[in-house]
C-alpha positions in Angstrom: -23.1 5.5 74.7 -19.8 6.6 73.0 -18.8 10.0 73.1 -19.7 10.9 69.5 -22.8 9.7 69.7 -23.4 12.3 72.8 -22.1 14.9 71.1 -24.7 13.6 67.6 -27.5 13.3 70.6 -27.3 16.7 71.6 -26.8 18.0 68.1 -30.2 16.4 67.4 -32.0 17.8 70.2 -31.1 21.6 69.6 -34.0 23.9 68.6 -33.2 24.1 64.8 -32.8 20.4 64.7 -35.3 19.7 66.5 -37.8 21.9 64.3 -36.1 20.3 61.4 -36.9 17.0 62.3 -40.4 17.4 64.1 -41.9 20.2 61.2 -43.5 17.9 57.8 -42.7 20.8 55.5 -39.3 22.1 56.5 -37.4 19.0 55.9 -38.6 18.3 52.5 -37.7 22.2 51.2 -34.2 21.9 52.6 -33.7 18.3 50.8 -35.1 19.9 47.9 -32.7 22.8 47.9 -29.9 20.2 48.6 -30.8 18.2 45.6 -30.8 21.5 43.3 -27.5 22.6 45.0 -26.0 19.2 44.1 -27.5 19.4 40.1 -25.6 22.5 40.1 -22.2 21.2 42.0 -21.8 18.2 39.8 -23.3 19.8 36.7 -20.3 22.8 36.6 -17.9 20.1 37.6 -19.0 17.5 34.4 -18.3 20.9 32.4 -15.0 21.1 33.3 -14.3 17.4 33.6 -15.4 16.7 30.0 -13.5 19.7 29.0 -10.3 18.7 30.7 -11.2 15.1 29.2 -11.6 16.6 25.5 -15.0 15.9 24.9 -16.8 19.5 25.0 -15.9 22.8 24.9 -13.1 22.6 22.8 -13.4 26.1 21.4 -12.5 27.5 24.6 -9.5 27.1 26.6 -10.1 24.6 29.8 -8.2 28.2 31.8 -11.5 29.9 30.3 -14.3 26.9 31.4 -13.0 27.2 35.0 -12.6 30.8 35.4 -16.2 31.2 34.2 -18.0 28.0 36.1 -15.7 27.2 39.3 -17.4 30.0 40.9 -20.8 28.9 40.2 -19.6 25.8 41.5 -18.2 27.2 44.9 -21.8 28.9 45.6 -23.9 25.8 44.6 -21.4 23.9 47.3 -22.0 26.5 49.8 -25.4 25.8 49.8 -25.7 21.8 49.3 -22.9 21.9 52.2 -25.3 24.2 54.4 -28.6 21.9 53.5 -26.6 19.0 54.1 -25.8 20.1 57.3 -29.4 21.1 58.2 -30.8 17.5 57.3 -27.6 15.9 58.8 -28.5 17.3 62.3 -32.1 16.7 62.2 -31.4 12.5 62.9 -27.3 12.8 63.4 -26.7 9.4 65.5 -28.8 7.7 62.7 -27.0 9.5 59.7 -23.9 9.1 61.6 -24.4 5.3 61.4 -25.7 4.9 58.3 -22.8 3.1 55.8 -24.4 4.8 52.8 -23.5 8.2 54.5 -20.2 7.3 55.5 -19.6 6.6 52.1 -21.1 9.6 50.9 -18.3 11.6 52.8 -15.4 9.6 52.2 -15.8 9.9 48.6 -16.6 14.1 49.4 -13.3 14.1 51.0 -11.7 12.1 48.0 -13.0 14.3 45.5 -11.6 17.2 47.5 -8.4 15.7 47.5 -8.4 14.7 43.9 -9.3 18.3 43.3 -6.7 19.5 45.7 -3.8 17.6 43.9 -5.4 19.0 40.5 -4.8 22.4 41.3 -1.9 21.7 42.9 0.3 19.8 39.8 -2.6 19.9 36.7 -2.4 24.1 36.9 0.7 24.9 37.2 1.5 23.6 34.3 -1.5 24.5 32.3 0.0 27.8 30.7 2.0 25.0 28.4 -0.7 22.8 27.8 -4.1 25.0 27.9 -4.4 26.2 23.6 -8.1 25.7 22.3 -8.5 22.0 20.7 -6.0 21.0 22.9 -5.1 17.5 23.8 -4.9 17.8 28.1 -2.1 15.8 29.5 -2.3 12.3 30.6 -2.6 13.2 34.5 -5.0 16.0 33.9 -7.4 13.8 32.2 -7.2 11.3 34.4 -8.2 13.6 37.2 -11.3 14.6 35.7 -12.1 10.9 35.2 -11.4 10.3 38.8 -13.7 13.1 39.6 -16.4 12.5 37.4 -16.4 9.0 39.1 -16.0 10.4 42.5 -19.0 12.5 42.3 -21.0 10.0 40.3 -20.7 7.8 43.6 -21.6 11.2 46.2 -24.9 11.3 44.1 -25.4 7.6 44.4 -25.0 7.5 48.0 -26.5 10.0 48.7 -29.6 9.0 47.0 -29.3 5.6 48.6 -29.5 7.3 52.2 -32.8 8.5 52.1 -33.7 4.2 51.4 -32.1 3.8 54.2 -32.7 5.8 56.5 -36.4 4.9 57.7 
């Protein structure tokens, strides 16, 4: 047994996981909360995203849209990350080895990055570009494209693990 998988054994054997996996109710309330969490996630972020891509919102200033639904965005994560988590440790060699999860956090970390890089060169310029009815530049729109496809695959695989998984 590789060392990962030790370290994924033992996860799955401590008493939360354990009570996770074993109990028929707790399981399905934590994937429920982890499916509302992730409504709410990619829901704020298709706000901003069709904002920054000129197709809603245009009355307000894409500076405005964020400042008002990032935050909502930050908690919902909070929560699908915790969830996540819970289920994740419940069965981790198995989730740990299934491709659809792998996927899942590959494209996570991608849409983290893409996010990253966003705020990092799309911001700092958007005092010159941000006026209501605005046209976003080039790079800024593609960003949001990016992400809207990044998160459109999370959801997909992350509805394809639980076909998988049994």
């Amino acid at each position: 047994m590789l060392e990962i998988d030790r370290a994924l054994d033992w996860l799955q054997n401590t008493q939360v996981a354990s009570a996770i996996g074993e109990n028929e109710i707790l399981f399905p309330w934590i994937e429920s909360i982890h499916v509302l969490a992730i409504v709410l996630v990619v829901g704020t972020i298709l706000i901003v995203d069709l904002r920054l891509l000129g197709f809603a919102s245009l009355d307000l200033t894409a500076r405005r849209v964020m400042r008002d639904v990032i935050p909502y965005t930050w908690g919902a994560f909070g929560v699908a990350a915790l969830t996540g988590s819970l289920m994740f440790s419940s069965d981790a060699v198995h989730y740990a080895h299934n491709r659809m999860f792998q996927v899942k956090l590959v494209l996570l970390a991608l849409a983290g990055l893409n996010m990253a890089l966003f705020h990092l060169i799309g911001v700092r310029d958007i005092a010159r570009w941000d006026k209501v009815d605005g046209r976003t530049p080039i790079a800024v729109r593609a960003a949001a494209a990016i992400s809207l496809l990044l998160w459109i695959g999370v959801v997909a695989m992350g509805r394809g693990i639980g076909f998988t998984m049994h």
